[in-house]
Structures are given as C-alpha cells and as structure tokens.
N, C-alpha and C positions, 0 to 999 in steps of 0.2 A: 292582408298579405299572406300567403303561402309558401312558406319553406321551400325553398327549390333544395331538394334530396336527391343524390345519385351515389346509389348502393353496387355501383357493380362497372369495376373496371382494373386492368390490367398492367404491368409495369415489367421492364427488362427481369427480374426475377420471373417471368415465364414469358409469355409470348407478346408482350407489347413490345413498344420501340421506343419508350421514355424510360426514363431512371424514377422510381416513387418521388422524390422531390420533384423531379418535374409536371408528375402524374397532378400532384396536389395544387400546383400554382397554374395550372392548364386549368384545375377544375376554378380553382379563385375566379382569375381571372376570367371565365364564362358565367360566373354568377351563381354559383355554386355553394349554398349555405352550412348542408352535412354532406361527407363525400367517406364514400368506405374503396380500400384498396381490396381487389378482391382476385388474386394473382390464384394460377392453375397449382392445387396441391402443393401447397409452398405459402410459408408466411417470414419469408424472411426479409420481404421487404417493409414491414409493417411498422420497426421502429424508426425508420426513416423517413416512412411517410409520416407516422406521427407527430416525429418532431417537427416536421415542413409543415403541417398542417396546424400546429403549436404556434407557430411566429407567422404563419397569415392567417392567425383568428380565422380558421377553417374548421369545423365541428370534424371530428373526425371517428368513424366508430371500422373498427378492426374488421376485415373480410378474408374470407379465401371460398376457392370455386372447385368441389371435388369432384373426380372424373367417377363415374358408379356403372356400372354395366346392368341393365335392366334388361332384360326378355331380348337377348342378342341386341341393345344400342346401347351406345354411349348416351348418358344423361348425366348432367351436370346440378349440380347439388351446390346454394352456394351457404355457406357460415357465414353469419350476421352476429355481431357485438359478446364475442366468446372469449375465454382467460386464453391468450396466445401461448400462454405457458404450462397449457393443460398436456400432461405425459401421453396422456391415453388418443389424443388429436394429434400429437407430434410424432408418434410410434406408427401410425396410420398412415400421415401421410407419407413418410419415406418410405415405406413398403409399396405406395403406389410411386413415385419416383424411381424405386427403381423397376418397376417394369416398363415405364415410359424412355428408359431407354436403349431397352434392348426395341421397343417396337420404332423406333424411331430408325435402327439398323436391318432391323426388316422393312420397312418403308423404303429406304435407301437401295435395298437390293434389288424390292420393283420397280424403281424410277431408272437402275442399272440396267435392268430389263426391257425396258423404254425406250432405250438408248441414251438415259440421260445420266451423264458424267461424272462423280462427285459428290452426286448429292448428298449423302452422308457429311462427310467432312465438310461441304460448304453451308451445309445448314446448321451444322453446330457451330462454326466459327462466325454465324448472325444469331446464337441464341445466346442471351446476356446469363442464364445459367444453364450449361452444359447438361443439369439434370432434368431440367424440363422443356426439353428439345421437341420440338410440335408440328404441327401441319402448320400454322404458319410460317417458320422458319425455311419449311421446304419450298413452300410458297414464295418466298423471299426469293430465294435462292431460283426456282426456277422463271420468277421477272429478271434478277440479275445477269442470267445467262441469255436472256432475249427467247427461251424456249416457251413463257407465257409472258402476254402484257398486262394483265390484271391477274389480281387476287382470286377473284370471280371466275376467271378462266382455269385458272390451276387447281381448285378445286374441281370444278366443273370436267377437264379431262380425268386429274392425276387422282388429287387430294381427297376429296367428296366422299363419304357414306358409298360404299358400293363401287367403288371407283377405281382404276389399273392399281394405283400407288397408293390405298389406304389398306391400313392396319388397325382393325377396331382395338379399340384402347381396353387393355384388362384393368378396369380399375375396382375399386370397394366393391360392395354388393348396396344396396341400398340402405339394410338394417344397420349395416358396419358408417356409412355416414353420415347417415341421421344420429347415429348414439353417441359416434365421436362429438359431433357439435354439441348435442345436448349433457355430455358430459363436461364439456368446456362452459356449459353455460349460457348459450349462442340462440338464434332462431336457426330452427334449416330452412331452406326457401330452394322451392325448385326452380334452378333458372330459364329463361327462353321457351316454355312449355310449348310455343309452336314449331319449333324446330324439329322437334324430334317425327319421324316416320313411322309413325303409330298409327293403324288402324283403329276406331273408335272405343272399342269394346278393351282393346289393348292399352288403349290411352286412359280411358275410364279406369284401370286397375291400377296405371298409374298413380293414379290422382287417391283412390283408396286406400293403395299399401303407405302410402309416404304418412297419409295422415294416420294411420294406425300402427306408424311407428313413431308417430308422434312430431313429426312434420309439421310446421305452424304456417307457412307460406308460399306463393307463388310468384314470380314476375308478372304483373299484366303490365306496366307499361315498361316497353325496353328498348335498347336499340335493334336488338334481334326480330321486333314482329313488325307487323305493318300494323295500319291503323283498322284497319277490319281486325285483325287480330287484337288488340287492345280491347275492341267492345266484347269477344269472343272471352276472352281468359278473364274479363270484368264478370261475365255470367257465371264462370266456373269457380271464382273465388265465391260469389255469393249461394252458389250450390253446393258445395261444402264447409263454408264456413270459414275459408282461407284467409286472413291475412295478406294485402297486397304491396309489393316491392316496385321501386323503380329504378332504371339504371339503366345507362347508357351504351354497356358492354363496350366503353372504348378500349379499342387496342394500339392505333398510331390515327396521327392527323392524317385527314383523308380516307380513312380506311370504315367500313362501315355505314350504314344508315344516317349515323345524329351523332355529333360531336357529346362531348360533355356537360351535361347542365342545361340542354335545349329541347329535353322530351318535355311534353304535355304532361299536363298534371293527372294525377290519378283522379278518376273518379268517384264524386264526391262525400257515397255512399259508400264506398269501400273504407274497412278498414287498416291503415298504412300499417306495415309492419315496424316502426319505428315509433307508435302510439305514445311504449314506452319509456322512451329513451329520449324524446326530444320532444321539448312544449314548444309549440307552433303559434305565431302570434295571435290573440281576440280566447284562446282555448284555458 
C-alpha cells in the first residue's frame, strides 16, 4: 500500500473558499493519509489546521506557497515541514503581504478601466484575509456580478499573466525564499513548474539557480499539470537530482483539475520529498 500524500493546498487565510478545518476533513474524508496546508505567504492558518488534522488522525506536516518574482514572472516557491515560528520566515513574509495589497488596488483600477464596478471592494469583502487579496478573489467577484461565468474565463480576459487586469506580483527574489525556508528548517519545492511561461533555456536556469541555492524539490505530480506534464517534470527531477512533491493545489470544490487526495502516484523511481518525514508501509 502507498501513502496517499498531498502537500499542496489552500484555505480562506489566502485564496481558497474553506476555513483549514475544513480544508483537513475534505482531505480525510478523500483518503488522504499526510496532507500539508500550504496557504499564499501566510501561515496563520496552520495551527487550526493542525489541530483538525490531530482529532481525524490525519498526518499533518506545516506548508506555505511563497509568491518570488523570477526573470519578470511570478513563481511560486512552496515550504515543506519548517519551524512556523522561525522570525526570519515570518518577517519575509509580511513584507510580501504587504505589497499584495496595494497590487490588488492596482488590479482593481484596471478592471475600473474595463468598466468593471467595484472590483476592489468586492473582492476583498470574498477574501477570508484582507491581507492576501488575489486574482482569485477578483475572479470570484467578477462570476458574482455575471461579467465572467468561469474562473477560466476571467483569467483568460481579465486575470491571466499578460492580461487587461493583471498586476505581476512583486514578491521575494528567489535567494530571499529559499533561505527563509531553509532557515525555518523546511524543504523548498518549486511548485507547478509547468505553469510558468518560460522559454527553455529560461526555465533551465530556473531549475539551476533554485538548486544552487539550495532548493531540494519540485512538484511533478499536481493538480496544476496535466498528465503529459507529469512524465515531463518526472524527467527533470531525475536530471537534477530533485526530490519529488505531490499536491493537489485545491483551492475550492469544483475549482481546478483533481480534488484532494485523487492525483496518481509519483513515479516509482522518483525520490518523494517527504522520504524523511513519513515511513510508508513494507519501507
């Protein structure tokens, strides 16, 4: 039998739509053995989820997903099994809080631009913490008002990389959130490594700087790639030597690729990034 592990999801402390107790018994009850809360630049959901995750005998190992600006993109950097109460990761991340929300007020100005009403104010009054106000939120907000019907769509006009109503996110640099983690203790893990819009040579330096700053890990299976993508980041982790994650990046029911605790296992040669931390049955 095989551990079913899912290291990478989200709670009203940033942009999902469950409270961390509910995050933990969604993951329970899908069959879910270790599950990590892994909320955007922000860990204040962690002792809630841990205690939820305490009373349904759910393995539970500490996450957060920091926003890093890389060669003009947002890239997402997640912390794995780090002391939550390291000074040097908590100082970090409110420094990138609060620049997520002023850009969340410049977002709001181009959707005013758009002709779309509010946006500001209605998207922070759908984000369960005011300080990490996000493209989802605005997302929300513009299904609410009937101006998109899908998530997919409001990206796609508004939200998106490139897009009328996006604001690249000024977050860490990369060396700043690889040394926070590893100052707490933590693995980094790059997350969703197929998302990002990298040219090859671009993405390859990716993959370089993280590990020579000491970087242990990538996502290959997640809810963010598709299954071509999976065999793809399986090749990259074993061309570098990476460490592999898996996680479902849930953000609300319905929303996304794969529920919680229903991705495919890593492949069998890969080494899991949780080797350490959890003995896996017949091991």
């Amino acid at each position: 039998m095989v551990l079913n592990v899912d290291l990478h999801s989200h709670s009203t402390q940033s942009d999902g739509s469950l409270r961390p107790a509910a995050v933990a018994e969604r993951a329970k009850a899908r069959g879910v053995d270790w599950w990590a809360l892994s909320d955007h630049d922000a860990l204040s959901g962690l002792q809630e989820a841990a205690e939820a995750a305490r009373e349904l005998d759910l393995g539970f190992i500490p996450g957060v997903e920091i926003s890093v600006l890389y060669s003009g993109v947002t890239v997402h950097i997640v912390g794995l099994n780090f002391n939550p109460a390291d000074t040097t990761l908590q100082v970090g991340l409110a420094q990138i809080r609060q620049t997520r929300f002023e850009r969340a007020r410049q977002m709001g100005d181009r959707l005013q631009d758009c002709g779309v009403e509010g946006a500001f104010d209605g998207a922070l009054s759908l984000a369960g913490n005011p300080h990490l106000i996000g493209r989802v939120h605005f997302a929300r907000y513009l299904i609410q008002q009937g101006v998109c019907d899908t998530f997919q769509q409001a990206f796609e006009r508004y939200l998106g990389d490139g897009k009328r109503a996006c604001v690249p996110m000024q977050g860490a640099t990369l060396e700043e959130a690889v040394g926070w983690i590893l100052s707490a203790g933590g693995k980094a893990v790059i997350a969703h490594p197929g998302r990002y819009p990298y040219k090859p040579a671009r993405r390859k330096a990716l993959f370089s700087d993280f590990k020579a700053l000491g970087g242990q890990a990538i996502e290959v299976v997640t809810g963010s790639h598709t299954p071509d993508q999976y065999r793809q980041y399986a090749r990259v982790a074993r061309e570098y030597g990476f460490e592999a994650s898996r996680g479902s990046d849930f953000h609300a029911p319905g929303m996304g690729r794969v529920d919680l605790g229903l991705l495919p296992d890593l492949p069998y040669d890969l080494v899991p990034v949780w080797r350490d931390w959890i003995v896996e049955p017949g091991h």
